[in-house]
N, C-alpha and C positions, 0 to 999 in steps of 0.2 A: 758944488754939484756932488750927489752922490756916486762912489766908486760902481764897478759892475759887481763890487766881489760886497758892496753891504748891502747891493738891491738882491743877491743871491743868497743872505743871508738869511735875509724878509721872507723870502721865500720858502725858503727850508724850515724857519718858526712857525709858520700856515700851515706846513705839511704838518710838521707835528701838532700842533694843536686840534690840526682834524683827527689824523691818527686818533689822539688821545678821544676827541669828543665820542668818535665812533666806536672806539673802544667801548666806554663809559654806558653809549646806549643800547650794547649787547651785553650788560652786564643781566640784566635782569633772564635775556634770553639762555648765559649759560647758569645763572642760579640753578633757574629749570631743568636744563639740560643736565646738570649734576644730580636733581632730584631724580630724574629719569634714567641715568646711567645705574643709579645706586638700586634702583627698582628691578628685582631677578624677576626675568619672564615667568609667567603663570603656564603652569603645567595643563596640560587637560585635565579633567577630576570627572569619574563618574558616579559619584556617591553609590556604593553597597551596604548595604545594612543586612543582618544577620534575621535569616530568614527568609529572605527577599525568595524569587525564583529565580534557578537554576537552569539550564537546557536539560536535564537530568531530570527535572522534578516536572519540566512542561511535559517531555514525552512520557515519562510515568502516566500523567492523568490523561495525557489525548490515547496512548494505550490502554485505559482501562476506559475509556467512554466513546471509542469510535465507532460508530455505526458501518463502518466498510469491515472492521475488524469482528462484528459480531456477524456482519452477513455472513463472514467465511467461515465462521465456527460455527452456525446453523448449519452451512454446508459440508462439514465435515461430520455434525451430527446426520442427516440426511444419508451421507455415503455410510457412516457406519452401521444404519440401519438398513441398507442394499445388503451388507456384507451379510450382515442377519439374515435377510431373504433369502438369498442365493444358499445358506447354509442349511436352511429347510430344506432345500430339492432334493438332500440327501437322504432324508428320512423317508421309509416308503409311503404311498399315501394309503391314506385310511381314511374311507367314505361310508358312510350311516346314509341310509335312504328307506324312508319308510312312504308308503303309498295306501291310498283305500279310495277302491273305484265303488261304485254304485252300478250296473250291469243290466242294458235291455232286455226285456226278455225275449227267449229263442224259444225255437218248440223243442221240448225235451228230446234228446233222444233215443231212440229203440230200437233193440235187439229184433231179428226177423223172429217168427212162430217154430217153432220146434217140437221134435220128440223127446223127451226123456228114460229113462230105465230106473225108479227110485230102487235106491237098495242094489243093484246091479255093482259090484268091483268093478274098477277099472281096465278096461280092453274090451275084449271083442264080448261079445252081448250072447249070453247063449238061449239057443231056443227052447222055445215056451216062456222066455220072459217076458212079464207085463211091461206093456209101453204106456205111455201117459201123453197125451197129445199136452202140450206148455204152449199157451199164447204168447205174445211179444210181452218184452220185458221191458221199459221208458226206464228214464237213470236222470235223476232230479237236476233239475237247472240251479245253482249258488248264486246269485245277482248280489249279492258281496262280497268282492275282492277285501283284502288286507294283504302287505305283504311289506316286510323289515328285512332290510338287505343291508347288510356290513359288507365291505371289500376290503382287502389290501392290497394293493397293486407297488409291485418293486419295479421300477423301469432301469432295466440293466443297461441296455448302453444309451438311454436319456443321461445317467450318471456321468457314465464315462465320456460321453463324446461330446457333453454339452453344459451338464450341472456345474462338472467341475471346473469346467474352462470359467464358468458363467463364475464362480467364487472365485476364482481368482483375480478375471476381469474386475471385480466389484473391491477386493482386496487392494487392487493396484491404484484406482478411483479412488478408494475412502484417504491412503496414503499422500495421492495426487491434492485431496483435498486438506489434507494437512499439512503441505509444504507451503500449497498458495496462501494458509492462512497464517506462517510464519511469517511467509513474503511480505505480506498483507502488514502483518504487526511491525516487523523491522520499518518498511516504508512509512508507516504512519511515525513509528518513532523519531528516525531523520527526519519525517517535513516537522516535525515539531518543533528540532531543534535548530531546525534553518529559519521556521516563523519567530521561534526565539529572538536568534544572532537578526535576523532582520528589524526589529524593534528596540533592540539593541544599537543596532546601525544608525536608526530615526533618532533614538535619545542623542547620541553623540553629535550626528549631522546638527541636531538643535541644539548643544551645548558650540559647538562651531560657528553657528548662525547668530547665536547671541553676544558670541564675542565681535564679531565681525558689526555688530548695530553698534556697540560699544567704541569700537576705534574709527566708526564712521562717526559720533558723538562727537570724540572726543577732537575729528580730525576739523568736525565742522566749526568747533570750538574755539581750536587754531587758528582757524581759515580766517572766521572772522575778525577774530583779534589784529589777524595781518592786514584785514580791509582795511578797520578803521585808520590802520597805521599806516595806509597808501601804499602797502605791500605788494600787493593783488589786485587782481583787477574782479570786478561783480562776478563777470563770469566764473571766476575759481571757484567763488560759492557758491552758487548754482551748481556746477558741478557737484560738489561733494553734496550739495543736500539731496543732489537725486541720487548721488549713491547711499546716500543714506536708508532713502524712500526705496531704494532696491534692498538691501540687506534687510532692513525691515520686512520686505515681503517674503525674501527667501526665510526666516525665522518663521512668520507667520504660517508658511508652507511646512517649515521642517517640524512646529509644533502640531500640525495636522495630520502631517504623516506619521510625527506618533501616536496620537490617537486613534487612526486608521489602525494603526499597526499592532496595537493595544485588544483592540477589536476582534482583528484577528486572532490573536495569541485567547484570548477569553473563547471565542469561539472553539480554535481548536481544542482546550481545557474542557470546554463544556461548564462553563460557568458564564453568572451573570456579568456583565458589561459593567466595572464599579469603578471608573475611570483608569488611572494608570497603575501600575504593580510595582511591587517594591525591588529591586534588584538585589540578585546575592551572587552573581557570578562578576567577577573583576576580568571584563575581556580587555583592558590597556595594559596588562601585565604581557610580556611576548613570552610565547611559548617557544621551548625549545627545537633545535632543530630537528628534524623529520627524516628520517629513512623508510622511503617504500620499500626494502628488505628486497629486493632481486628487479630482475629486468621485467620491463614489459608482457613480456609473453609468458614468464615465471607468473608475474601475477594476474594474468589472465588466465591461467590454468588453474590457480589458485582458487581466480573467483566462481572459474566452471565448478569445481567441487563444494566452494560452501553458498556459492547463492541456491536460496530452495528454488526459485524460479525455474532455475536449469534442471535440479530433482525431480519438480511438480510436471515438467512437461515431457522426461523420459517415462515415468511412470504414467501419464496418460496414453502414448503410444503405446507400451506395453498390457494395456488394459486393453486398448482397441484391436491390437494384433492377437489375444486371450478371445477379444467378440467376436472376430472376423474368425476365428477356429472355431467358434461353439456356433456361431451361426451357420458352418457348411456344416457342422455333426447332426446341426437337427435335422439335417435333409437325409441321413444317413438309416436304412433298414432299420426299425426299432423291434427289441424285444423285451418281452413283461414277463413276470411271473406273475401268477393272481390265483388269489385264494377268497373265497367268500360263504358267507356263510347267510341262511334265507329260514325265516321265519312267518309262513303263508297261511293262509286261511281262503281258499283252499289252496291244496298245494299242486303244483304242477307235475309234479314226479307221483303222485300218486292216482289210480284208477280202480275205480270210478274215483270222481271226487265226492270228498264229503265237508259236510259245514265244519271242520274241527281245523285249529292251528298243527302244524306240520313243520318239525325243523330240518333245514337239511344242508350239506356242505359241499363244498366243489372245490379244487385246483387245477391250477391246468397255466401254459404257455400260450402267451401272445404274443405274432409276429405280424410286422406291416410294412408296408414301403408303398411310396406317394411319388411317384415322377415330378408333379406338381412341386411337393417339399422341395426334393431335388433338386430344380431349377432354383427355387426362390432361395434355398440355402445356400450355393452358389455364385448367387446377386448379391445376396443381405453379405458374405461374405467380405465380396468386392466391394462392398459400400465401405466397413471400416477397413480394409483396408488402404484403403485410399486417404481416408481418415487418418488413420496410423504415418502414411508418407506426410501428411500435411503436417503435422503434429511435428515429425522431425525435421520436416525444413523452419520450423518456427524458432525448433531449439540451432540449432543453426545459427538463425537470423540473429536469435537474442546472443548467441555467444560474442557474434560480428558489434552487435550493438553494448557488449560487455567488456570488450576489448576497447570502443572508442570510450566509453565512459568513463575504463579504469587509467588510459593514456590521457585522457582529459582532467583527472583526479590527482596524476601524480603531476602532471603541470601544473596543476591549479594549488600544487602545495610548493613546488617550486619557486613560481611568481609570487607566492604570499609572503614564505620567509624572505624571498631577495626584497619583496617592497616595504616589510618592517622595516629593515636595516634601512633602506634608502631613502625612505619617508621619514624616518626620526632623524637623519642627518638633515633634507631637505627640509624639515619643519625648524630644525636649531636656526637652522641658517635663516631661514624666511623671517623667526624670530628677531635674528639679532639684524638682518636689514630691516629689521619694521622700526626697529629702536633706533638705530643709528641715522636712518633715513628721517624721522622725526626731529633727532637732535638736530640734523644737516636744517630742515625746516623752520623750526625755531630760530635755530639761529641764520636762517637766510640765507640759505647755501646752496637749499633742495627748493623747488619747485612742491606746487600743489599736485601737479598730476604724476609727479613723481611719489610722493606720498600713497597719493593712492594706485598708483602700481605696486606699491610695499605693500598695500594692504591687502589687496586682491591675491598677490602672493602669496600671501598667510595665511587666508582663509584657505584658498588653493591647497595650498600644502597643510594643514588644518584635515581638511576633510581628507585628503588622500591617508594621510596619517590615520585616518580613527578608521576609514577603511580598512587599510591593511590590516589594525588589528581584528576584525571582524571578520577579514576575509582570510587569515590564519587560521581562527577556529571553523568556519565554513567548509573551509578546502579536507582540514582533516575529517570531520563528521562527513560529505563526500566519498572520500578515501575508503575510509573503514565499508564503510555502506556499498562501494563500489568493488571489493573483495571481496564482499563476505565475512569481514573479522569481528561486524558489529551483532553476529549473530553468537549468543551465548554456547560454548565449546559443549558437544552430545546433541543441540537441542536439532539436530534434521531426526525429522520421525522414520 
């Protein structure tokens, strides 16, 4: 009979020989596994090419083709020719009027019957002089008028209490109207470069999305492999084919949204739709760190002085408080000087009348006052000015609304730099469990839904990654725009 210690021996030669068999049938799985270890993760890549578009070169041409941008510069043509207006009321006015009536006729009229003394000197009639009985004398009817009237009329305090106010008002408005159409141009130029980075955004999401159909590929590849070889159960592959059929759809979505996005960017350019554009800005490169340059309130003081917005809407108060004074002057006593000069047929200053042209000249002082004026100048006063109070609670409101947007601008460059740094660590990492976690699979180690938790993770951190670089250059173009530093230094008119 066999010892215990030679049927323990048996035993221990089974162990090893399984050892070994099983060894031998993961040899193939670490071949792989070594191909795979030796394989350096794939970087993101957003191909640039020389020439491509820039966010530089996008708002270039949405600045020279935006139809919001030429509405304001009509409108600051329009105020500049107010300001013209208003500049004329200074000059006196000079009025040409010429007239020719055609005249009913009247019964002439006539002198009563009279004595006369022909030959007699003048004064007292001495006696023995012959008298002469004189019938009535008739003095001829003209039934055509003619008459040429020049005036000059200077309005002395029209000028003072209303003209001038009225140029200034108009001054303040043509100004008002060239802030808004800075305002106008800078914000055209930010959205360009945010529809830019946004299309930007879509390419990378879709360079994400395609890696992500790829390691669903390659997982389902796997998968199978392990079926046939009793690994797995059907189910795992089912599994990963619908995560397949999901990644697929999210590519399909993210190459549409670049198209979409394309769309837009062609629109804003003002150019035809000729499918996608070439890229020439490298946004995976991290930009360095960022100083807002003082506190909060610094640079909201900041932005009070360079956005024109806050310029364009002092200056319109000050225009309406300039109307709200020229409106109560017009109700204010007026006086004229006027001089005119009259060239009649017949003439009025002369008697009798006769058919002949007649030149003649006049000057003289006009004064008036209107109760009516008065009141209404008064009114119209109180109209802008109330106008003028709304106008400055607006600037106000925008300062309050310039404060949240520049607090929002320096967080939003905050979270961008801190999510580069922690999105390129958390992508390393996602990397290298997508790798190792594969290996663990291959060789039997890792589960299938483990797997694709590695992969979900990566695309995960994938996207957040090309985010962040996106939303780096985002936050700055914000920034700038949200202070006022994106506006060229001199250019507030």
């Amino acid at each position: 009979m066999k010892t215990d210690a030679h049927r323990l021996c048996w035993v221990c030669r089974a162990r090893r020989i399984a050892a070994v068999l099983f060894f031998l049938s993961l040899l193939p799985a670490l071949a792989r596994a070594r191909e795979l270890q030796a394989e350096p993760p794939k970087a993101m890549t957003l191909p640039v090419e020389p020439g491509g578009l820039t966010a530089d070169e996008v708002a270039r041409r949405a600045v020279e083709t935006s139809p919001d941008l030429e509405s304001k510069l009509r409108e600051v043509d329009a105020a500049a020719a107010q300001v013209d207006a208003a500049l004329v009321g200074f000059f006196p006015r000079l009025k040409t009027q010429a007239a020719y009536n055609h005249l009913s006729y009247v019964e002439p009229a006539k002198t009563a019957p009279g004595v006369q003394a022909p030959g007699a000197p003048e004064g007292p009639i001495a006696s023995g002089t012959q008298l002469v009985n004189v019938g009535a004398t008739s003095f001829p009817t003209i039934r055509n008028s003619t008459d040429i009237t020049t005036s000059l009329t200077f309005p002395v305090t029209d000028i003072l209490l209303r003209v001038s106010r009225d140029h200034a008002a108009a001054s303040r408005s043509a100004r008002a109207a060239r802030l808004n159409a800075l305002a106008t141009r800078l914000t055209v130029q930010t959205n360009a470069k945010l529809t830019y980075y946004g299309w930007l955004r879509a390419k990378l999401q879709t360079e994400v999305a395609a890696r992500a159909v790829v390691q669903a590929r390659q997982h389902l590849e796997d998968v199978r492999v392990a079926f046939q070889a009793d690994k797995v159960a059907k189910a795992d592959v089912l599994r990963v084919e619908s995560q397949l059929a999901d990644a697929e759809l999210t590519h399909t979505k993210a190459r549409n949204l670049v198209t979409y996005t394309a769309t837009q960017l062609a629109i804003v350019m003002h150019v035809a739709p000729a499918g996608d554009f070439a890229v020439g800005e490298d946004v995976l490169q991290p930009l360095g760190a960022a100083s807002a340059g003082g506190s909060i309130a610094a640079l909201v003081d900041e932005a009070t002085d360079n956005r024109p917005e806050m310029h364009a809407l002092a200056a319109s108060a000050e225009a309406q408080r300039l109307q709200a004074a020229s409106a109560r002057g017009s109700g204010m006593p007026q006086l004229a000087l006027v001089g005119s000069t009259s060239y009649s047929n017949p003439s009025s200053r002369t008697f009798p009348q006769t058919d002949t042209f007649t030149s003649t000249w006049a000057l003289g002082v006009q004064a008036s006052i209107s109760p009516n004026d008065i009141a209404s100048g008064i009114l119209n006063g109180k109209v802008y000015d109330s106008r003028a109070a709304s106008t400055e609670a607006q600037r106000r409101a925008l300062r309050d609304n310039l404060a949240v947007e520049v607090a929002q601008s320096v967080q939003d460059i905050d979270n961008a730099d801190a999510a580069v740094e922690s999105t390129a660590r958390g992508l390393a990492a996602a990397q290298e469990g997508y790798r190792v976690r594969r290996l663990l699979f291959l060789a039997g180690r890792a589960t299938s839904v483990e797997l694709t938790d590695s992969e979900t993770e990566l695309t995960r951190a994938g996207q957040a990654a090309a985010d962040a670089r996106v939303d780096q250059r985002v936050s700055r173009e914000r920034f700038q725009h949200a202070v006022g530093r994106d506006a060229p230094s001199g250019s507030l008119p």
